[in-house]
C-alpha positions as CSV (number, residue, x, y, z in Angstrom):
1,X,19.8,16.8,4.5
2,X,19.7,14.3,7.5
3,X,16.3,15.8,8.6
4,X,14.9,14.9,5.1
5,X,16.2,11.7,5.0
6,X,14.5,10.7,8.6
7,X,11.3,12.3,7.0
8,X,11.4,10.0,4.0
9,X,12.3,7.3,6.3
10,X,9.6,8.0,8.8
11,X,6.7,8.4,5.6
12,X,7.7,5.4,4.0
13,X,8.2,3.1,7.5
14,X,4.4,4.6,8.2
15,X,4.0,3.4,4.7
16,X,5.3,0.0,5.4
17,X,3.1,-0.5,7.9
18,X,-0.2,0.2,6.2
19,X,0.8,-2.5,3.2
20,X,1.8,-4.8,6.3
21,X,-1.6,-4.7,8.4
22,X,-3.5,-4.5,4.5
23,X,-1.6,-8.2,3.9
24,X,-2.2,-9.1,7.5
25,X,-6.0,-8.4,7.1
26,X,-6.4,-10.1,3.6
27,X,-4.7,-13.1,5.1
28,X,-6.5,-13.0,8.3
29,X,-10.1,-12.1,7.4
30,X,-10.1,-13.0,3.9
31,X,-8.6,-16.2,3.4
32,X,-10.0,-18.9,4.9
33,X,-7.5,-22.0,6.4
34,X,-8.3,-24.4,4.2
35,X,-6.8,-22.8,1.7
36,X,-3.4,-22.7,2.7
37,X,-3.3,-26.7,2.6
38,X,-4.0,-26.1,-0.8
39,X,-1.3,-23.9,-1.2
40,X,1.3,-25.8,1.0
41,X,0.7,-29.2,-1.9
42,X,0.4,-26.1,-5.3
43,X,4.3,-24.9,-3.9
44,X,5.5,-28.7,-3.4
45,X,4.4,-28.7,-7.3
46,X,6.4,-25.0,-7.5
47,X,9.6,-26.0,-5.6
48,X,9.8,-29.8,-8.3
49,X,9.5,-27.7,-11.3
50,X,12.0,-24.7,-10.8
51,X,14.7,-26.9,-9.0
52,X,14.6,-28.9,-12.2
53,X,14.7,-25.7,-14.2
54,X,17.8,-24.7,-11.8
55,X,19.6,-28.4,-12.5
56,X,19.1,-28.6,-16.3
57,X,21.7,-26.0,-17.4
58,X,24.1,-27.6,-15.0
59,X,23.3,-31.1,-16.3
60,X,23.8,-30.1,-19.7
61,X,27.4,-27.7,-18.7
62,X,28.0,-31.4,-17.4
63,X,27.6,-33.2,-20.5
64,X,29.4,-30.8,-22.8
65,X,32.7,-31.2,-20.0
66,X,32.1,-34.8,-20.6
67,X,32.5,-35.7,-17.0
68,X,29.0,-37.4,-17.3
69,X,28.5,-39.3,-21.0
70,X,31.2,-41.1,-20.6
71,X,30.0,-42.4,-17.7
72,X,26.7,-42.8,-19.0
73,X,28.6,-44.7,-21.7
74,X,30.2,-47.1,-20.0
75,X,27.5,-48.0,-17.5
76,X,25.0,-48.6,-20.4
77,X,26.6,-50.9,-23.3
78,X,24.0,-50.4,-25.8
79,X,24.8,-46.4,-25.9
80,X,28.4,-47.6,-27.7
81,X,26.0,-48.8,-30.6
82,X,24.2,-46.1,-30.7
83,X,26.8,-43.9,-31.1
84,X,28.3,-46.2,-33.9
85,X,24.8,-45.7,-35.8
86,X,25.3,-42.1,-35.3
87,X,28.9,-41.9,-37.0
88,X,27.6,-44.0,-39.8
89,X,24.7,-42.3,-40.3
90,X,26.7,-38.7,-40.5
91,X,30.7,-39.6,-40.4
92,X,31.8,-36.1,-39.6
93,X,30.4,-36.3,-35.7
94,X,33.6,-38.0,-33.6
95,X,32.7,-39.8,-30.6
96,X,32.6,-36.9,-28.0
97,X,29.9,-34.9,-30.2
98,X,27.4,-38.6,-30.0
99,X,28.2,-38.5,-25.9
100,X,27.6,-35.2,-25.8
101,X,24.2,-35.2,-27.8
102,X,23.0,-38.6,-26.4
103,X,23.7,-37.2,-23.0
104,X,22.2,-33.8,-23.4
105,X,18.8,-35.5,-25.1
106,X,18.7,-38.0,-22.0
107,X,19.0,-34.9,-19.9
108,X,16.4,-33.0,-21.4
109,X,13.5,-36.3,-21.9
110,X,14.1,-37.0,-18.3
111,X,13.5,-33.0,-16.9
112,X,10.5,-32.9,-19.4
113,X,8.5,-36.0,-17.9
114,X,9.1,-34.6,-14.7
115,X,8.5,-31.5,-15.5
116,X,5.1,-32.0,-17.2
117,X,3.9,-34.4,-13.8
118,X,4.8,-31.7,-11.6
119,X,3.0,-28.7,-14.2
120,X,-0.3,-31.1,-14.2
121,X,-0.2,-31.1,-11.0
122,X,0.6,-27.8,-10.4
123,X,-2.9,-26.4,-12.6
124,X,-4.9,-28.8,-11.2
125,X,-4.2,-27.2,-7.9
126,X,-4.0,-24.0,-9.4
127,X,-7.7,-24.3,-10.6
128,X,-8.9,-26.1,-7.5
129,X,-7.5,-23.3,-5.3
130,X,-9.3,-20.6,-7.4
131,X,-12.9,-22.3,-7.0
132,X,-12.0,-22.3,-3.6
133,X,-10.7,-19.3,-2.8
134,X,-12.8,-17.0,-5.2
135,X,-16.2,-18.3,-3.1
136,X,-14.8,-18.0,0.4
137,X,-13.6,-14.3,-0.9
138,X,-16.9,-13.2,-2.1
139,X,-18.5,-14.9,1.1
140,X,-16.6,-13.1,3.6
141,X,-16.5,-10.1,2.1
142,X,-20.5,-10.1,2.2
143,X,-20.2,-11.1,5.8
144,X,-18.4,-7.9,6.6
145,X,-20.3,-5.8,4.7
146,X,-24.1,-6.7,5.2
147,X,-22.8,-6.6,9.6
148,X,-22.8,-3.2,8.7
149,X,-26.4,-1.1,10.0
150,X,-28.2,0.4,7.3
151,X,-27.2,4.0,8.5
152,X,-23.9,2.9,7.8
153,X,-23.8,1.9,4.2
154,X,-26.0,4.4,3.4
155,X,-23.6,6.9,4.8
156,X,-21.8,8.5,1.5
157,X,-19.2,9.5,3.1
158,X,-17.8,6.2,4.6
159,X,-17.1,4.8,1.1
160,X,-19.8,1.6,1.2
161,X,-20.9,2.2,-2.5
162,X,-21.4,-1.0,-4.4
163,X,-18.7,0.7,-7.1
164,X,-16.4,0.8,-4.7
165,X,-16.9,-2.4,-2.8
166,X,-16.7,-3.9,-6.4
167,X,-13.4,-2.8,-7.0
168,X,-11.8,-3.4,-3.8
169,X,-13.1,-7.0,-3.8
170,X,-11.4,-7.6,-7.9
171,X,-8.2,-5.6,-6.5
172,X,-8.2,-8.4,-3.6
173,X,-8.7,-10.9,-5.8
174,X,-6.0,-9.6,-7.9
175,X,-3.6,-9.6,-5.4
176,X,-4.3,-13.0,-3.7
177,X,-3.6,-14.7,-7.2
178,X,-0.2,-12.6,-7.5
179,X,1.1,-13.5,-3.8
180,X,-0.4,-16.9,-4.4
181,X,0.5,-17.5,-7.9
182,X,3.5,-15.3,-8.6
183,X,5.4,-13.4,-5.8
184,X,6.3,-16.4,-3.9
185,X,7.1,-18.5,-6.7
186,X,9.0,-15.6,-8.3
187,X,10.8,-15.2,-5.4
188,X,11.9,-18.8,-4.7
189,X,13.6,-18.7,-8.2
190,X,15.2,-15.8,-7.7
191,X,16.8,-16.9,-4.3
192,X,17.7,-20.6,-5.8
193,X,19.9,-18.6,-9.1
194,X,21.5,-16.2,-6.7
195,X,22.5,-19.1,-4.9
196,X,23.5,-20.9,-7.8
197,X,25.7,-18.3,-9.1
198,X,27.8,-17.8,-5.9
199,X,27.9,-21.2,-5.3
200,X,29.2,-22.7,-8.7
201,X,31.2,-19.5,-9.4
202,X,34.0,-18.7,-7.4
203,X,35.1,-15.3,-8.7
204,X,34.6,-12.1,-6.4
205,X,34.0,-10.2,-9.6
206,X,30.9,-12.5,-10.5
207,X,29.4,-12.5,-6.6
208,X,29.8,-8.1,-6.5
209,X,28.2,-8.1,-9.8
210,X,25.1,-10.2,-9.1
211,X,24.7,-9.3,-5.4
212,X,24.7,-5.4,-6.5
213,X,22.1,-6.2,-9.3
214,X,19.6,-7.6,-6.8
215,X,20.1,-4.6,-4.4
216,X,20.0,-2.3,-7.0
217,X,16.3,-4.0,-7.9
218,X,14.9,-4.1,-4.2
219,X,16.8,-0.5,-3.0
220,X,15.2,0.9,-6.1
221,X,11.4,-1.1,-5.5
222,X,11.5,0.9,-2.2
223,X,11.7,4.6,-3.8
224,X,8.7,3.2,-6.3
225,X,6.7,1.9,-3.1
226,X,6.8,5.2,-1.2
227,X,5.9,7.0,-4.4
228,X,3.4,4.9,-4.9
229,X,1.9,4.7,-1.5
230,X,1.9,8.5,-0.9
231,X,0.1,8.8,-4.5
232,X,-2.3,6.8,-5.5
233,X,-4.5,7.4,-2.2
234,X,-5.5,10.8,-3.5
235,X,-5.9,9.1,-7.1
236,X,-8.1,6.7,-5.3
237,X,-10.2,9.2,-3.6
238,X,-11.3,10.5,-6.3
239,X,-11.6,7.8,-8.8
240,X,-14.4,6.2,-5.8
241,X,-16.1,9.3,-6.0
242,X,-16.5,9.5,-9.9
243,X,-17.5,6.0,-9.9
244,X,-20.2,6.7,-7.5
245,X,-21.1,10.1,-8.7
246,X,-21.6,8.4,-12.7
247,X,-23.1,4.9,-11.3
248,X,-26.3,7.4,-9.4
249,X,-26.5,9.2,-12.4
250,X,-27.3,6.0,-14.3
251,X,-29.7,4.6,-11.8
252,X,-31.5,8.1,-11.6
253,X,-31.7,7.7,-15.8
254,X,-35.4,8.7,-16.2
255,X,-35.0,11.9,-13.8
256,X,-32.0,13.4,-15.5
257,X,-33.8,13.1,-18.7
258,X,-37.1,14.6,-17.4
259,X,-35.3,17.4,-16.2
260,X,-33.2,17.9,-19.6
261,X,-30.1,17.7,-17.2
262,X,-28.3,15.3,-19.8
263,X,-25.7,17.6,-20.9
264,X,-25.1,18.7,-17.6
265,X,-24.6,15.9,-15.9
266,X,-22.1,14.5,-18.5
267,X,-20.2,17.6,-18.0
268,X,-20.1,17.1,-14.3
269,X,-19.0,13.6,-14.9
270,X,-15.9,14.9,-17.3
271,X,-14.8,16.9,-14.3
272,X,-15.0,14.6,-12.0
273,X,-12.7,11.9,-14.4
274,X,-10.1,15.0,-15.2
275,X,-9.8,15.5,-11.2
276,X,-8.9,11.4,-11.2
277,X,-7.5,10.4,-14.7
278,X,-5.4,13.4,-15.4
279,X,-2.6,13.4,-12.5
280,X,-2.9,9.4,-12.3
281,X,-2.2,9.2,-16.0
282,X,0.7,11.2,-15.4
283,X,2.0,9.0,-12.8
284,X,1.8,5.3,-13.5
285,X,2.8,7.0,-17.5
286,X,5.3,9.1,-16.8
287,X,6.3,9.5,-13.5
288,X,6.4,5.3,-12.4
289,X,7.1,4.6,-16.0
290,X,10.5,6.8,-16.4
291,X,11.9,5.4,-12.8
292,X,10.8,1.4,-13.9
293,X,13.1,1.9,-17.5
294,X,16.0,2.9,-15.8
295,X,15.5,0.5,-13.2
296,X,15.6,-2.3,-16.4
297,X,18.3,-0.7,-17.9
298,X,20.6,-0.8,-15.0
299,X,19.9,-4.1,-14.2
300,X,20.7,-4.9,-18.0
301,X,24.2,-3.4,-17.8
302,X,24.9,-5.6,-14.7
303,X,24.1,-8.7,-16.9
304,X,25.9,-7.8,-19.8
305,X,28.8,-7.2,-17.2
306,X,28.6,-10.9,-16.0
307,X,28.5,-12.2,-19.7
308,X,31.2,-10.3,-20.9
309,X,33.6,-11.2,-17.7
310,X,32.4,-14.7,-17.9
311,X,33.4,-14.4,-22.0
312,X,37.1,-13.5,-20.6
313,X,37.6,-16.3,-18.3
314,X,36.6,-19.0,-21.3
315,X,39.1,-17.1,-23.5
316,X,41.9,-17.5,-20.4
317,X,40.9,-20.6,-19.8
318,X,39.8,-20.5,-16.6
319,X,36.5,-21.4,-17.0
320,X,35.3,-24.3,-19.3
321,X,32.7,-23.5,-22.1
322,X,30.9,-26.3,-20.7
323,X,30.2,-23.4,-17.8
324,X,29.4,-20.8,-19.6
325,X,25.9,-22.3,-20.4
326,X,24.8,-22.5,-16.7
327,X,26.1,-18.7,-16.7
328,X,24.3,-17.5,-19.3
329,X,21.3,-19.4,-18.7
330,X,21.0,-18.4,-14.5
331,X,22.1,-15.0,-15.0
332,X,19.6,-14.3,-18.2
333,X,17.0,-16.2,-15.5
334,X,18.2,-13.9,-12.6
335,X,17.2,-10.4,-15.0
336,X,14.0,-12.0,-16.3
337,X,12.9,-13.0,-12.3
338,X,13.7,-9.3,-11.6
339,X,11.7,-7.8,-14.4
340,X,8.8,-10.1,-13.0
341,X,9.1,-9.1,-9.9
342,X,9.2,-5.8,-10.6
343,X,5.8,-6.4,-12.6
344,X,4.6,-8.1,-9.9
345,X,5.1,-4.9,-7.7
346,X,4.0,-2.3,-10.2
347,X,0.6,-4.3,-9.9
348,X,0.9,-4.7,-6.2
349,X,1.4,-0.8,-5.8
350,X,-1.9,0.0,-8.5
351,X,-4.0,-1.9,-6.3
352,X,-3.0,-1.8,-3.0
353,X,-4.8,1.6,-2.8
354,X,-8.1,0.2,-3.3
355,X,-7.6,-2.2,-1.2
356,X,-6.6,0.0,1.9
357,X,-9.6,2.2,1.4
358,X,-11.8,-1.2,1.2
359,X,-10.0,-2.0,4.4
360,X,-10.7,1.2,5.9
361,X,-14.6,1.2,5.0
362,X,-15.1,-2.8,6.3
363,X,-13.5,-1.9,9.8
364,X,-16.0,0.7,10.3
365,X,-17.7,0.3,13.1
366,X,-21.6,-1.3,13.2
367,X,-23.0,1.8,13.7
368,X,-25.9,0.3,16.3
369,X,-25.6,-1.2,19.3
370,X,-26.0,-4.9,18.6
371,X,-27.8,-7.0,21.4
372,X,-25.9,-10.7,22.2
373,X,-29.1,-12.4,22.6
374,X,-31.6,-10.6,19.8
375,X,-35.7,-10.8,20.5
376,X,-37.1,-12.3,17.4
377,X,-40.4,-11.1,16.1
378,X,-42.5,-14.1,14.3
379,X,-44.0,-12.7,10.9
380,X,-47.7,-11.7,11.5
381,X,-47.3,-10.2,14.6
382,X,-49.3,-6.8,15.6
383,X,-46.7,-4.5,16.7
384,X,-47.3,-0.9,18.6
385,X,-44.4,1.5,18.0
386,X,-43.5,4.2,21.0
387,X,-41.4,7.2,20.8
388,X,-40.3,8.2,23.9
389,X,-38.0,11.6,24.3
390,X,-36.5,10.4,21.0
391,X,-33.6,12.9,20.0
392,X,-32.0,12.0,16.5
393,X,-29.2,13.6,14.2
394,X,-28.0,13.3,10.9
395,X,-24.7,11.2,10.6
396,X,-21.6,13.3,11.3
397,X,-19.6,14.6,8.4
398,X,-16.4,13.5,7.8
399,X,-14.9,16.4,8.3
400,X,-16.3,17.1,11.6
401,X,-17.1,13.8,12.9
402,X,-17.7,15.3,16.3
403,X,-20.8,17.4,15.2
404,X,-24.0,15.4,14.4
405,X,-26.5,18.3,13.8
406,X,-29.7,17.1,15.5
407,X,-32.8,17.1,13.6
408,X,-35.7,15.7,16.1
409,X,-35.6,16.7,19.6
410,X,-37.8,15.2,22.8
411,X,-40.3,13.0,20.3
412,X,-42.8,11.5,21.4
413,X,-45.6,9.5,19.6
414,X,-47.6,6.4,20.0
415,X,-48.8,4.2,16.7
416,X,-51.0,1.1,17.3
417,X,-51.5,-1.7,15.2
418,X,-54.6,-0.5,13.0
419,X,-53.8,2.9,13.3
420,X,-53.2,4.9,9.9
421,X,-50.3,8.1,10.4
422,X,-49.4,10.9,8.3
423,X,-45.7,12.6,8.7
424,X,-46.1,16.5,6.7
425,X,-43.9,19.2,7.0
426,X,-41.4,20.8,5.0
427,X,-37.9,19.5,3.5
428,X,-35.7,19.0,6.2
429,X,-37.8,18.8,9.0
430,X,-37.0,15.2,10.1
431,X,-39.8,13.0,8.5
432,X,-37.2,10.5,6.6
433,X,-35.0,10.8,9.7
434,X,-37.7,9.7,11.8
435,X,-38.5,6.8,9.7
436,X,-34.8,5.9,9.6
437,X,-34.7,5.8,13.4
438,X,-37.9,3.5,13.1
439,X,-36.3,1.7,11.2
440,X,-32.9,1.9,12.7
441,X,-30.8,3.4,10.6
442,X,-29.5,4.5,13.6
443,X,-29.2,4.6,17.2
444,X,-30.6,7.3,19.3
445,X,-29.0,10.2,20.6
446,X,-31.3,10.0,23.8
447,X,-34.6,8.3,24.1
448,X,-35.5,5.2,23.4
449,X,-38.1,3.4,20.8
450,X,-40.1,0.8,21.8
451,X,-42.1,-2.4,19.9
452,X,-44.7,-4.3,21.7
453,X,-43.0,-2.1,25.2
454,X,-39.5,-4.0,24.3
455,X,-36.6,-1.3,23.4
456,X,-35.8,-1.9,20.0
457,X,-32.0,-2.2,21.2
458,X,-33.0,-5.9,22.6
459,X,-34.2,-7.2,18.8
């Protein structure tokens, strides 16, 4: 049993550590630091509204104690007449009903203004930081990816499709409006109500109650990250190479057609979506679904627990009803800031996976040798291209990235400017490979290639 429990352990730390250097990258290479004075001014805007939303109930629990209209009352004489108006207008209110009313509708006008400044300001930042960041994402990414040799992207096996650089870049997007947006934000509440509850509420029974609730939420998010983590990679294997496999077909249109392959292909394509669709349907609607309900329910039973205990102390009077509101209203707060969080992570976990294979085809190395100080060739030049003992190879498959098979051996061949060349021979004898190296697809094996007697290394 111990020996399983160190294995889970061990898978999900490993785990851990992925998600960590994903964020780290995003943050690092993706987001520029502009944006995070942005941010800094959008939570100011975050931390005005929710303490506001924190204070209300406690305001209001205030009111209904009357600890605060009468003071209200007697500070200000012209609430006295309004309160008169009040008891003419409907006789049956007494004078504590008008405090209390008066009070709570000064309570609420006030927290609406300042609520409302602090929300403008809050989208305008919102949308400003989108503009922003949306660019600076769609730049850098494009950076990254054209820094890449042409070799490389063309390489199917390293995962530099356009379909899958497409989703990784919405899955980033996706998740730098959750962190920015949401998780933080979501996160801050939940920390201010926890806080609220055990300080306002000095019974042992409330503090267990609300402190096993938020364990229960975050012990339980860890079982639904490692199942996620150690899932969805095989999902998104295969999900990349449908996308690819269908998005060719489409581009190749007028050849399937010519060769009557239409049927085929289709069928190929249902395969390949079965393979992806059918255990990731299972999964995220099943599997993810079952373990997020009970999650839900549990943490409903923990909040019906606090209503129902805070119920008995009213009745035993050891709690005013005035109280009770503030209870109700943080603890019905605290569940809904853990269901959002736990949305929040369900869409974390669905596209973390795309992002991690993004991540792992953008760190891919060059794939040519790239000079510091590049030889520049003005347009119009005549160029002579050498060969000299020019070995080249295929790129190496994935699975055995140690064994390039080599396709031209000892080349040699001069072409000057004027001169017109023909490259025959059969499939697979090396003619687009030789090309490629021309054109640098990739580097050499040995030999070199020269233009105008420069290696082509030094452009």
């Amino acid at each position: 049993m111990f020996s399983r429990i160190r294995s889970f352990l061990g898978e999900y730390l490993k785990c851990l550590s992925d998600m960590k250097g994903m964020i780290q990258w995003v943050r690092r290479d993706l987001v520029p630091d502009e944006a995070y004075s942005i941010v800094k001014k959008l939570w100011i805007c975050v931390f005005i509204t929710q303490i506001i939303d924190l204070v209300l109930p406690l305001c209001i629990a205030m009111v209904q104690n009357g600890s605060v209209s009468n003071r209200l009352v007697s500070g200000y004489g012209f609430l006295n007449d309004l309160v008169l108006k009040m008891q003419a207008y409907c006789p049956t209110l007494d004078p504590g009903s008008c405090y209390i009313i008066i009070g709570i509708t000064l309570h609420l006008f006030l927290a609406a203004v300042l609520y409302n400044i602090s929300a403008y300001y809050r989208f305008k930042l919102s949308e400003k930081m989108l503009y922003f960041n949306m660019w600076e994402l769609s730049n850098r990414v494009s950076h990254m990816f054209y820094s890449k040799s042409i070799g490389t992207i063309d390489n199917e096996e390293n995962g530099l499709s356009e379909a899958g650089l497409r989703k990784g870049y919405d899955r980033i997007e996706r998740v730098q409006n959750i962190v920015i947006f949401q998780l933080f934000e979501c996160l801050f509440k939940t920390s201010l109500i926890i806080g609220a509850l055990i300080l306002f509420y000095h019974y042992w029974q409330i503090r267990i109650v609300v402190l096993a609730m938020t364990i229960t939420h975050f012990g339980w998010g860890v079982c639904l990250n490692y199942l996620s983590a150690t899932t969805c990679e095989i999902f998104e294997e295969a999900w990349r190479y449908f996308n690819r496999y269908r998005d060719e077909r489409w581009q190749q249109a007028k050849m399937v057609k010519i060769n009557n392959k239409v049927s085929e292909e289709i069928a190929v394509m249902k395969k390949n979506y079965d393979v992806a669709g059918i255990p990731d349907c299972k999964f995220w609607g099943t599997d993810y679904n079952l373990h997020t309900r009970f999650r839900v329910a549990v943490i409903h039973i923990f909040l019906a627990m606090i209503f129902a205990y805070g119920a008995y102390l009213a009745k035993i009077d050891v709690l005013t009803v005035g109280m009770l509101y503030p209870l109700f209203w943080w603890s019905s707060q605290l569940s809904g800031y853990l269901w959002q969080l736990a949305d929040i992570e369900n869409n974390f976990n669905k596209n973390a996976p795309s992002i991690l294979l993004m991540k792992k085809s953008l760190d891919l190395p060059v794939g040519i040798k790239i000079s510091a100080d590049p030889i520049k060739i003005k347009k119009g030049t005549p160029m002579t291209i050498e060969f000299i003992n020019a070995t080249c190879s295929y790129p190496p498959d994935k699975d055995s990235p140690d064994k390039a098979p080599v396709v031209l051996k000892n080349i040699n061949l001069k072409v000057c400017p004027g001169d017109k060349v023909g490259i025959v021979g059969p499939s697979g004898i090396g003619k687009s490979t030789l090309i490629a190296a021309a054109l640098r697809f990739h580097d050499l094996i040995e030999g070199k290639i020269l233009i105008n007697g420069i290696n082509i290394e030094e452009y």
